[in-house]
C-alpha positions in Angstrom: 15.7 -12.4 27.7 12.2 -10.8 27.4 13.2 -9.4 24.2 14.1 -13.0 23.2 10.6 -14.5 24.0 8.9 -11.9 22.5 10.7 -12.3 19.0 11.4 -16.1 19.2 7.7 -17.2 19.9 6.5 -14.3 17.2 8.8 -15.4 14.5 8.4 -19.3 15.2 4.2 -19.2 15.0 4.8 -17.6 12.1 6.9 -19.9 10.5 4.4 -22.5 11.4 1.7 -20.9 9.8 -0.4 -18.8 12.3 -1.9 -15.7 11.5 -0.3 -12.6 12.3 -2.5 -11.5 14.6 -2.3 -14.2 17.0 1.4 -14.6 16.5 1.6 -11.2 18.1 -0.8 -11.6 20.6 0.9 -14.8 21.9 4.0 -13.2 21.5 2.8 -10.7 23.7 1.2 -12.7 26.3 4.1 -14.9 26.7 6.1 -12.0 27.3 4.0 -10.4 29.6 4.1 -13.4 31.9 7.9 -14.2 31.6 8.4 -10.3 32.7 5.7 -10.9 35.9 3.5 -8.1 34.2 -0.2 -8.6 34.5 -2.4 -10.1 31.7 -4.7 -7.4 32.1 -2.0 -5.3 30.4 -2.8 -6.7 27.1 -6.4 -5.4 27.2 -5.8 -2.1 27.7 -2.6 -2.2 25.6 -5.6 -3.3 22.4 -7.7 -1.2 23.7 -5.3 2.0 23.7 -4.2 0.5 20.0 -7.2 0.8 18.0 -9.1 3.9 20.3 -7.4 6.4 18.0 -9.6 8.6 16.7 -7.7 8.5 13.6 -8.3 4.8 13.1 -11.8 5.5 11.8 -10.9 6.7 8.6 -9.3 3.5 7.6 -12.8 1.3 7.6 -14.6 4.4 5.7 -11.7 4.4 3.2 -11.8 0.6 2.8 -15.6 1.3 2.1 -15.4 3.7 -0.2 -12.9 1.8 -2.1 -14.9 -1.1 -2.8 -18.2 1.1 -3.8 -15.8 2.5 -6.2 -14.4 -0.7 -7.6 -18.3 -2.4 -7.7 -19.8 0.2 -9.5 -18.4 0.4 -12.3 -15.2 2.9 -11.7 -12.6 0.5 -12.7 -14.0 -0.3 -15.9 -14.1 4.1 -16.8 -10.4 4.5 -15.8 -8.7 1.6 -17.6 -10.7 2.7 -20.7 -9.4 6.2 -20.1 -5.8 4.9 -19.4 -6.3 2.9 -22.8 -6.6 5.5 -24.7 -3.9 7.1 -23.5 -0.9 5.1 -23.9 -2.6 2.3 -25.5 -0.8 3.0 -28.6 2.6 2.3 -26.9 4.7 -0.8 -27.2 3.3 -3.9 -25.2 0.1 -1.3 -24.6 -2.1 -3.3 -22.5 1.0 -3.7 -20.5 1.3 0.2 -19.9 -2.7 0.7 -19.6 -2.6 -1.8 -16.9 0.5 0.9 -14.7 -1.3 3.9 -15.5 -4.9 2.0 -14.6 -3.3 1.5 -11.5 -2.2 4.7 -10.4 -5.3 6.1 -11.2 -7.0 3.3 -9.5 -4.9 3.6 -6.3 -6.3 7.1 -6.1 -9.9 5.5 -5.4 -8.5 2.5 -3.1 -5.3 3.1 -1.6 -4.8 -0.5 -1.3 -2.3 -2.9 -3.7 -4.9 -6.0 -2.7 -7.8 -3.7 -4.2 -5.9 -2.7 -7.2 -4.5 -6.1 -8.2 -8.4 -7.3 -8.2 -9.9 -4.6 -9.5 -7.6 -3.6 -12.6 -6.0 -7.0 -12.6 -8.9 -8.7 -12.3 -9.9 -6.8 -16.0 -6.4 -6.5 -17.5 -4.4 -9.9 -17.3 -7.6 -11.8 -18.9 -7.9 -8.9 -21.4 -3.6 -9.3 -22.2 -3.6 -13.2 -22.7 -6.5 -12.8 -24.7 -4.7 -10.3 -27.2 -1.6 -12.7 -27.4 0.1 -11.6 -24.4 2.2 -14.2 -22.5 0.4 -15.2 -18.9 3.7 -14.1 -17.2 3.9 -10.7 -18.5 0.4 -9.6 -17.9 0.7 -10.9 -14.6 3.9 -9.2 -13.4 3.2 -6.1 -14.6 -0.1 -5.9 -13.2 1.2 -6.9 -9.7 3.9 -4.6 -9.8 2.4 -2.0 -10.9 -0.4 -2.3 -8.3 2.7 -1.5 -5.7 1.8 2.1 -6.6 -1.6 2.4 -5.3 0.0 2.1 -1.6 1.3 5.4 -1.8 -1.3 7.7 -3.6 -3.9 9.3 -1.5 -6.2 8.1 0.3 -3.8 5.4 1.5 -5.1 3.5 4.6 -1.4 2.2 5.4 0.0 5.7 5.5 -2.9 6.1 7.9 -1.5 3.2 9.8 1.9 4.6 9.8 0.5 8.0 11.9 -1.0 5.9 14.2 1.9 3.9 14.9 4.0 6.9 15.2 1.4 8.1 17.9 -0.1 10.1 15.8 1.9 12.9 16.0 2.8 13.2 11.9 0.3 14.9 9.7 -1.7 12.6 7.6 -2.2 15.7 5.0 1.8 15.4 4.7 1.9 11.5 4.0 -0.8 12.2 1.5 0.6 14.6 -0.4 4.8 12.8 0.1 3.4 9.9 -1.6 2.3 11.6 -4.9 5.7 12.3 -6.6 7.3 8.7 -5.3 3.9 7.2 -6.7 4.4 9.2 -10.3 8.1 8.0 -10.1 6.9 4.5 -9.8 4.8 4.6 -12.4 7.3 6.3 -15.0 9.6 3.1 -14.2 7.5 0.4 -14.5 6.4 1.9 -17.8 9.6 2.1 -18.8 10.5 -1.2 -17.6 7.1 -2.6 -19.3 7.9 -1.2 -22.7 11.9 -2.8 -23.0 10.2 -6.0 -21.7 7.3 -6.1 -24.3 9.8 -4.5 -27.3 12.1 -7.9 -26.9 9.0 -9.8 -26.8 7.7 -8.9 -29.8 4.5 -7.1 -28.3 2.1 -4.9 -30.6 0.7 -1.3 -29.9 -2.8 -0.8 -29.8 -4.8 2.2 -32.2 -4.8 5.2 -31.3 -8.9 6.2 -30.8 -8.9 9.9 -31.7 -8.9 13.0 -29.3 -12.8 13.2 -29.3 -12.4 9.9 -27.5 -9.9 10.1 -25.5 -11.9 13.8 -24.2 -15.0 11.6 -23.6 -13.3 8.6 -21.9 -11.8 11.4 -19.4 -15.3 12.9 -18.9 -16.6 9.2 -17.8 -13.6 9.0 -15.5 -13.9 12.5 -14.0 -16.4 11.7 -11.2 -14.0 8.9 -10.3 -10.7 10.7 -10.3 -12.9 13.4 -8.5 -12.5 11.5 -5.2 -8.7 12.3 -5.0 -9.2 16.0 -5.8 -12.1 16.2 -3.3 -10.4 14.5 -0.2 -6.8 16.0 -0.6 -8.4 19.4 -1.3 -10.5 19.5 1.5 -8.0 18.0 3.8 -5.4 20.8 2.9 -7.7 23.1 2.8 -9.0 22.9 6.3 -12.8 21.9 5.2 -12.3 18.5 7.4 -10.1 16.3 8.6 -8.7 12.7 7.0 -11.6 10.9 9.1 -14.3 13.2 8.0 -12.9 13.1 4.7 -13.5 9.4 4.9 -16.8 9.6 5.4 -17.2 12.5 2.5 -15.8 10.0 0.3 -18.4 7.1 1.3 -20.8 9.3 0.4 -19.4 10.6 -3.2 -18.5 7.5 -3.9 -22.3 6.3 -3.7 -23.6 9.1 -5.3 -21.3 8.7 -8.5 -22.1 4.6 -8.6 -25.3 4.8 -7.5 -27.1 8.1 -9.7 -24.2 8.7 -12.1 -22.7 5.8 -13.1 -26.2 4.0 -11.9 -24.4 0.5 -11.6 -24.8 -0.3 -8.3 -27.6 -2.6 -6.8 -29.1 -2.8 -3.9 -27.4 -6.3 -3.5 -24.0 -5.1 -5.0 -24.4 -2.7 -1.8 -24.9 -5.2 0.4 -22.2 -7.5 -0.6 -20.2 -4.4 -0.7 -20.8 -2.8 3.1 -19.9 -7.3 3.5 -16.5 -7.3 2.3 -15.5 -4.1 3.4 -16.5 -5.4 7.1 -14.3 -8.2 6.8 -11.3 -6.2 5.3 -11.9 -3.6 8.4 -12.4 -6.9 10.9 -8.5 -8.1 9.6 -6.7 -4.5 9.7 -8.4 -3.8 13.3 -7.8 -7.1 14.6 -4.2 -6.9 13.2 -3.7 -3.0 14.6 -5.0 -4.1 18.2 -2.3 -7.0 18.8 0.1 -5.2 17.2 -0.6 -2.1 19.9 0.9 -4.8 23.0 3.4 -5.9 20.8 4.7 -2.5 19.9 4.2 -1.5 23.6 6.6 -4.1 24.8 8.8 -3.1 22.7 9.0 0.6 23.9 9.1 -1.5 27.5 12.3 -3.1 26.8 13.7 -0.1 25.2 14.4 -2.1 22.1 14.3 1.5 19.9 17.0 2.5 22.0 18.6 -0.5 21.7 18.2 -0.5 18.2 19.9 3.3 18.0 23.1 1.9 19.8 23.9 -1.3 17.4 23.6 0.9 14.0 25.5 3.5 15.7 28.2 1.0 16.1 28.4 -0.2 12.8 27.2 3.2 10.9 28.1 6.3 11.4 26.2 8.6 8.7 22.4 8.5 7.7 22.9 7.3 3.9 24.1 4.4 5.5 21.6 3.5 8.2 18.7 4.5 5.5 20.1 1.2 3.4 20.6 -0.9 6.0 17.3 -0.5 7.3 16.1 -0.6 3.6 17.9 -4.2 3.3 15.9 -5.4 6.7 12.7 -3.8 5.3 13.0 -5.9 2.0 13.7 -8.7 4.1 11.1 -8.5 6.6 8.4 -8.2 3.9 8.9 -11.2 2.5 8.0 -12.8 5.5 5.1 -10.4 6.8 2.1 -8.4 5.5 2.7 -5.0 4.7 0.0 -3.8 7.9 1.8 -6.0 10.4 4.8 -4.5 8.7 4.1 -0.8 9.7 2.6 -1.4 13.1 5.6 -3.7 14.4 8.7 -1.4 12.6 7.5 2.0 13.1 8.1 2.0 16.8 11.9 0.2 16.3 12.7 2.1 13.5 11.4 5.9 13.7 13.5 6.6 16.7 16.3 5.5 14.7 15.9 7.7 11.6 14.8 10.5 14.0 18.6 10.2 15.4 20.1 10.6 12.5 18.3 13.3 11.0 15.7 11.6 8.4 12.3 13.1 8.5 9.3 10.9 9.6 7.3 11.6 6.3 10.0 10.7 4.1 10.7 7.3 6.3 7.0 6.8 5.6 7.3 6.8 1.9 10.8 4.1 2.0 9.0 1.7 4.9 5.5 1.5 2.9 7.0 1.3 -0.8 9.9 -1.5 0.7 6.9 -3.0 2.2 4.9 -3.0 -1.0 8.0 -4.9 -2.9 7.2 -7.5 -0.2 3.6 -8.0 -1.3 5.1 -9.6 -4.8 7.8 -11.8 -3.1 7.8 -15.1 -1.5 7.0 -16.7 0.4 4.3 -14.0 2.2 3.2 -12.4 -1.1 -0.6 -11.9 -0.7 -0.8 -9.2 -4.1 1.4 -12.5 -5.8 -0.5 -14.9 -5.0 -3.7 -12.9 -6.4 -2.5 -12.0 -9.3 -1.4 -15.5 -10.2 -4.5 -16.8 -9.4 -6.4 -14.4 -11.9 -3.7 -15.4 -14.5 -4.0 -19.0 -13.6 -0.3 -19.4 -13.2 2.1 -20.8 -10.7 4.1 -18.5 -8.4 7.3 -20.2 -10.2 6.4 -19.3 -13.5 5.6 -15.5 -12.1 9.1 -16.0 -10.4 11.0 -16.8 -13.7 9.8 -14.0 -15.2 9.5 -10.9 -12.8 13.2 -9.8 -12.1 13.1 -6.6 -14.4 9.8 -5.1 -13.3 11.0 -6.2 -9.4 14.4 -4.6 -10.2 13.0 -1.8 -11.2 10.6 -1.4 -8.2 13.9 -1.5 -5.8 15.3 1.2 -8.0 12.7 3.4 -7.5 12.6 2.8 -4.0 16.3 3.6 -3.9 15.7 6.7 -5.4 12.8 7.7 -3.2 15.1 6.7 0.0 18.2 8.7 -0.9 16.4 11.8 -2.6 14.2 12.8 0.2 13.0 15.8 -1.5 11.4 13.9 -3.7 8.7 12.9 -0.6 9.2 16.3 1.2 9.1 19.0 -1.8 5.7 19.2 -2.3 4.0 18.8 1.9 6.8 22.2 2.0 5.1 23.7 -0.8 1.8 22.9 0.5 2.0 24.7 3.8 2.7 27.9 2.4 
C-alpha cells in the first residue's frame, strides 16, 4: 500500500500541474505518515541528498557554462562549425549539430545548448530560406547531444544517485563516442531531410579561414581538454575541476575574448543561481523519495517482476528503454535520474549491464524526452525562438526523433561503444 501512496499522489500532482519538486516532497511526506515514520525523516533524508561532496561541481559547471555562452563562445564555435560543413546540403542545418556538440563540451546541458546555439542558428536558417520547422527540429535534436559530452552535470547526477560509488571520470569519458554517434546521425538525418527539401549548400571559405576560425575557438574547446585531462590525469577531482573551469572560463571571456561586462557578470553569477536553486531543490526531494523507495524494497521488487517476464539482459535493457522513453515524456530529465537510478540500477546490476553503460541509455532516453510532449522543456524553447507551435514542430520532427531512438538503440545494445574508451583510459 505505501508503495501505492507514494506513486499515486506523485503521479496525480503531477498531472495537475505541480512542480516536481513538491510532487515528490508530498509524495514523500504522505508516505511517511501513512507508514507511521516520523516527519523528521524527510529532513535528514534532504539533508543526506544534497550533502554530497560531489554535488558541488554541478553549480560550478552550471556557472561556467553560462560565462561561456555570455561571452562570446557560442558565436566562435558556430563560425568554426560553419566553415566546416557549411558547404554540405541543408548546411545551416549541419552547422547547427556540429555547433552543438562542440557547444555541449562547454555546458553539458541540452537547455543551455538549445539557447545558446539555437538561440543564433534557427533565426539565422529562416532567414536564409529555411522552413521554421526544420531549423527548429534540428536544432532541438541535435542539442540532445550536449547531455552526454563532458562536463555533463546530469551524469554528475547519475553518480550521486547511484551513491556515488561510479567514477565520474568513466561517465565522462562513456559519453564521448555515444555523443559522436549522435552527432553523425542527426547529420545524416539532416542532410536526406534538407536534400528532399530542396536546401542549398553554403561556400566553402578557404583553409586560411577555416585555420583562423579554429584558433578563435581554441580557448573555448580548451575547457573540455583541460577538465577531462586533468580529471584523468590525477591533477584534481570533477569538483575542483569545476571550479578550474569557472576560472578559465573567465579568463578567456573576460581578457581574451574581452566580451564580458561587469553587468554581463552579474546577470550571469544571477541565472546560474537560479538554475543551481531548481537542480538542488529538485536533488533534495528526490533524496526522500528515492529513500522510500530503497524502504519498501521496490528495486527488489522491481528485479522479481522483469525476472518473470524476461529472462536475458537484451531483453530487460529494451524494456526498461520503452519505460525510460515513456517516463520522459512526462518528467524532466533531472527528476528523471534521481527517481530511476535507485529502481533501475539494481536491476541492470542483476543481469550483468555495467553502471556506466546504463548511464549513457538512461540520460540519452531521457534526452529524447526533453523534445516530446507533453513535458518537453528543450521543445518548448526551441519553438519559442522559432516562433512556432509545438504542432507544427510535431508534424515535422519524426525523422530526426527516429533517428535519435536509433542511436540510442545502438548505444544500449553495443555497450562497448560507452565502455571502450573508460578501459582504455585506465591503462
Amino acid at each position: 500500500m505505501g508503495i501505492a501512496i507514494l506513486f499515486i499522489v506523485f503521479g496525480v500532482l503531477l498531472v495537475l500541474g505541480v512542480p516536481v519538486a513538491f510532487s515528490l516532497a508530498a509524495a514523500a511526506l504522505a508516505t511517511l505518515w501513512y507508514l507511521d515514520l516520523p516527519a523528521v525523516v524527510l529532513v535528514q533524508q534532504i539533508g543526506a541528498g544534497i550533502g554530497t561532496a560531489s554535488l558541488v561541481a554541478i553549480p560550478l559547471f552550471i556557472f561556467a557554462g553560462e560565462i561561456m555562452m555570455r561571452g562570446g563562445i557560442s558565436e566562435r564555435l558556430i563560425a568554426f562549425a560553419a566553415s566546416l560543413v557549411g558547404r554540405l546540403r541543408g548546411g545551416l542545418g549541419q552547422v547547427s549539430i556540429l555547433s552543438s556538440l562542440f557547444f555541449g563540451g562547454v555546458s553539458g546541458s541540452a537547455i543551455a545548448d538549445v539557447s545558446a546555439v539555437g538561440g543564433t542558428m534557427i533565426p539565422q536558417m529562416v532567414k536564409r530560406g529555411y522552413d521554421r520547422d526544420f531549423a527548429v527540429n534540428v536544432s532541438i535534436t541535435a542539442a540532445l547531444v550536449a547531455l552526454v559530452v563532458p562536463p555533463s552535470h546530469n551524469l554528475i547526477l547519475f553518480s550521486a544517485a547511484a551513491g556515488g560509488s561510479i567514477s565520474i571520470t568513466d561517465l565522462f569519458a562513456a559519453g564521448i563516442l555515444p555523443a559522436l554517434l549522435m552527432t553523425v546521425v542527426l547529420m545524416v538525418t539532416g542532410y536526406c531531410v534538407a536534400r528532399r527539401r530542396g536546401y542549398g549548400v553554403e561556400a566553402f571559405p578557404g583553409f586560411r579561414k577555416v585555420a583562423k576560425l579554429l584558433i578563435a575557438a581554441l580557448p573555448g574547446l580548451g575547457l573540455v581538454a583541460l577538465i577531462f585531462i586533468g580529471i584523468r590525469a590525477g591533477i584534481f577531482t570533477a569538483v575542483e575541476s569545476a571550479a578550474i573551469a569557472v576560472v578559465y572560463a573567465l579568463f578567456v571571456t573576460g581578457v581574451l575574448y574581452r566580451n564580458f561586462s561587469f553587468r554581463g557578470f552579474l546577470d550571469t553569477v544571477v541565472h546560474a543561481a537560479q538554475g543551481t536553486g531548481v537542480i538542488l531543490f529538485v536533488i533534495a526531494t528526490a533524496a526522500v523519495f528515492g529513500w522510500l523507495l530503497a524502504y519498501l524494497e521496490v528495486p527488489v521488487a522491481m528485479v522479481n517482476f522483469l525476472g518473470m517476464i524476461a529472462h536475458d539482459q537484451t531483453t530487460v535493457l529494451l524494456m526498461i528503454v520503452v519505460l525510460l522513453l515513456i517516463l520522459g515524456t512526462f518528467m524532466d530529465l533531472a527528476p528523471m535520474i534521481l527517481i530511476c537510478t535507485p529502481i533501475f540500477l539494481p536491476v541492470v546490476k542483476a543481469y550483468g549491464v555495467d553502471p556506466v553503460h546504463f548511464a549513457m541509455v538512461l540520460v540519452i532516453s531521457g534526452g529524447i524526452g526533453l523534445v516530446t510532449p507533453p513535458v518537453g522543456s528543450v521543445l518548448f524553447i526551441g519553438t519559442a525562438i522559432g516562433k512556432i507551435s509545438v504542432a507544427e514542430s510535431m508534424k515535422t520532427i519524426w525523422p530526426f526523433w527516429l533517428a535519435a531512438v536509433a542511436g540510442l538503440l545502438v548505444v544500449t545494445f553495443f555497450p562497448q561503444l560507452s565502455l571502450w574508451l573508460p578501459a582504455l583510459m585506465r591503462h
